[in-house]
N, C-alpha and C positions, 0 to 999 in steps of 0.2 A: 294703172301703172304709172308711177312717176317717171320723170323725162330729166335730162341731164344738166338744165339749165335754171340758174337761179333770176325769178322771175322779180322786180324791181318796181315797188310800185312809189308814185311820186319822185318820177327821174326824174324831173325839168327844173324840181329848184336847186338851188347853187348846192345844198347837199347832197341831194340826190347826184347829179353829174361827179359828185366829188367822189361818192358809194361805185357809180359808172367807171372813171378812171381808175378805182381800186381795184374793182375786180377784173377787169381787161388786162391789167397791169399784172395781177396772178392768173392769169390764164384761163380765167372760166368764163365761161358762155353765161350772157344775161340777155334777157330780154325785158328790153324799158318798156314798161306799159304807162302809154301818153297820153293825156287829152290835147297835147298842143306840141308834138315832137320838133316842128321847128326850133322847138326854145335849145335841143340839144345840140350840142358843138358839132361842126363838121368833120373835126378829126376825131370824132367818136362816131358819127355815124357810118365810117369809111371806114372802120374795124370790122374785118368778118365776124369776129366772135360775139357781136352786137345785132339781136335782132330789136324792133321798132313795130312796137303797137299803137297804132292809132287808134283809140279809142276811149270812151268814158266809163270807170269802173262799172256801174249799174249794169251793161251791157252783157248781160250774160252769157251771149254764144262768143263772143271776145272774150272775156276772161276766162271761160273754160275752155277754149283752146287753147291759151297764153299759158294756165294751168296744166293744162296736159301735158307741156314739154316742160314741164317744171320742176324740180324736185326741194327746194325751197325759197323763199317770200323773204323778202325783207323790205320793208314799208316805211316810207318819211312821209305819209299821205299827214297831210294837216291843212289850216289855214294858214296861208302867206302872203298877208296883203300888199299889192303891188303897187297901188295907187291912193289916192285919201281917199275917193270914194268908196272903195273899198274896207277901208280903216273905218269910215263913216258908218258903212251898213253892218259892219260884226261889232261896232258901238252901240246900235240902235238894241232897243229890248225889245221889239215887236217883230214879227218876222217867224216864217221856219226856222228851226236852227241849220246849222251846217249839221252836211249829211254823214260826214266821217266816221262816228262810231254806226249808222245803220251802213255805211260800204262792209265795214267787219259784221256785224251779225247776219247781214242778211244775205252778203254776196259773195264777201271774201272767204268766210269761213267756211261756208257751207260748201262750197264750187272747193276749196280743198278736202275735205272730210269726201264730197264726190271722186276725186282724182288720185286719192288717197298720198296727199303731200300734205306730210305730217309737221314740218319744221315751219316756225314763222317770227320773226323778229320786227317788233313795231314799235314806231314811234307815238312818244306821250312826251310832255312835258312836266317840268315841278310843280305844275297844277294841280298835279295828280300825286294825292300823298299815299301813303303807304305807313298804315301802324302795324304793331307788333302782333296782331290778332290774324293782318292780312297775308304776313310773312309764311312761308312755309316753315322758316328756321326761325320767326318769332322775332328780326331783324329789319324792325321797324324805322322811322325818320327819327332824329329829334327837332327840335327848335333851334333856329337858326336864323337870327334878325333878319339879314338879308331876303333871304328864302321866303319870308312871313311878307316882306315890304313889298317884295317884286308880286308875290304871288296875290297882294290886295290889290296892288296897280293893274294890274292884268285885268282881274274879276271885273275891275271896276271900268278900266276904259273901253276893253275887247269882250265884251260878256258872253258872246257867243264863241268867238275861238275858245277863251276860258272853258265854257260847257264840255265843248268837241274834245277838247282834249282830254278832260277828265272823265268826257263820257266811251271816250278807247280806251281808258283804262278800264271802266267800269265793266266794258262788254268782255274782256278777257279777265279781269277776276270773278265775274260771273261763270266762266267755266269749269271753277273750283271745284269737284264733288260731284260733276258730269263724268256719263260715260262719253268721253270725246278724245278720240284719237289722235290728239296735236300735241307736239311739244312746241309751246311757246313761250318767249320773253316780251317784255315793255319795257322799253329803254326810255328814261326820262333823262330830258334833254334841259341844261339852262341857257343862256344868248348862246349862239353860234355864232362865229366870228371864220373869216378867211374869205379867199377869193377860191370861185372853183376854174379856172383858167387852168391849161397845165402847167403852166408855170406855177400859180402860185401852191397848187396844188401838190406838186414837184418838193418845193422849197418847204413846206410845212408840215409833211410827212414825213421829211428826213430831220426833222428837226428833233434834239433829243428831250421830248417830254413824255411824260408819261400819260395814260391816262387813270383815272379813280370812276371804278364802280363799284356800287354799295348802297345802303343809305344814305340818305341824308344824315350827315352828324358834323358836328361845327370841329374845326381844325382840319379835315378832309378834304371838303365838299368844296367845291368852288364855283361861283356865277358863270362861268365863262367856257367853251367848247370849241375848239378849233374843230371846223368839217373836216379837214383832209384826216384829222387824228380820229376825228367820231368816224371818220367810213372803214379808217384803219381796222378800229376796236370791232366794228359788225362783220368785217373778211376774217380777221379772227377768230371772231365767235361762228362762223361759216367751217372755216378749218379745223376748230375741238371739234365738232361732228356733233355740233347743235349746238341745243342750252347749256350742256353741262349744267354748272354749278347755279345757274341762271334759270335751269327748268323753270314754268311754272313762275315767275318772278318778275320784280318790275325794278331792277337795280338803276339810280342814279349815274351816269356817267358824266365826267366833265373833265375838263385838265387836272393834275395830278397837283399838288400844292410843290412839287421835288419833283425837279428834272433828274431824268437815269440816265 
């Protein structure tokens, strides 16, 4: 039986705490699941409506209680390198990969289809493409310099974040054609920009842009995502009462090229 709180995973980066004050801010109960919760603000931790899991996804009897009180997921889990050494080692080509797409097949997904919490919204990046075959509606990317340039510079400096990313995508379009009880999205993400402080947080959430989700297609699409507006667009998509129109799908988001 699902529980009444939306479960949050990779709070601690500056989008995540920005997804934290969004949804605090409408009135719903989250619980951050952390490996490092000091990173989250004081005057977030000091919100009733805010519970705090210490722990590492793989963790199974943590997550499936964190799941229990759940009743949807929404995931900025990725790499985010904090340091050069860090930069250094998702440089290297030798190594494990990063573990993010086996968190989704082996831990996250399974512990919801257990707890039967059906809704999940995750983060992927424009690494992860999307053609007309993978569409449900046949509304693939197109070519888009930019998009082409960034996403060679990625492959080529970070080859492992690169992988990770496209390899969450890979693990939810593998679900196509399963019997699997989830409505899911893939939100692909380009640079995120903003501060998550509440202030800045505050000021760039009321600010009148819009945001564009979709494909990738030149005239639209834009490099750049302000977090307080990307945690906006996920409480949104929380309030339609799931995927909606996103079922199943891995739509583009980014600022809007037209402020409303």
């Amino acid at each position: 039986m699902a529980g009444d709180a939306v479960l949050v995973l990779g709070a601690t980066g500056p989008s995540g705490i920005c997804l934290l004050r969004e949804l605090l801010h409408r009135n719903y109960r989250a619980i951050a699941y952390a490996r490092n919760p000091s990173k989250i603000p004081d005057d977030l931790k000091s919100n009733p409506l805010l519970e705090i899991v210490h722990s590492p996804i793989d963790h199974h009897p943590s997550l499936s209680q964190a799941l229990s009180r759940a009743h949807a997921v929404i995931s900025f889990l990725g790499p985010s390198p904090q340091t050069v050494l860090d930069t250094l080692m998702s440089f290297a080509y030798f190594g494990p990969p990063l573990p993010y797409p086996r968190y989704y097949a082996e831990d996250i997904l399974p512990l919801m289809q257990t707890h039967g919490v059906r809704r999940i919204l995750a983060l992927s990046t424009l690494s992860a493409a999307v053609h007309d075959e993978d569409d449900p509606r046949g509304e693939g990317d197109r070519f888009v310099l930019s998009r082409w340039l960034t996403k060679v510079l990625v492959r080529v400096m970070v080859p492992k974040a690169y992988w990770a990313m496209v390899g969450i995508a890979r693990v939810f379009g593998g679900l196509r054609g399963q019997e699997v009880d989830l409505d899911w999205t893939v939100f692909r993400v380009p640079m995120l920009l903003g501060g998550a402080d509440d202030e800045s947080w505050r000021r760039e959430r009321e600010e009148r842009k819009g945001v564009y989700a979709g494909p990738i297609r030149p005239r639209v699409w834009k490099g750049v995502m302000g977090r307080a507006r990307l945690a906006r667009w996920c409480v949104d998509w929380l309030e339609r009462g799931g995927n909606g129109e996103w079922k199943g799908r891995m739509p583009a988001v980014c600022d809007a090229k037209r402020d409303i």
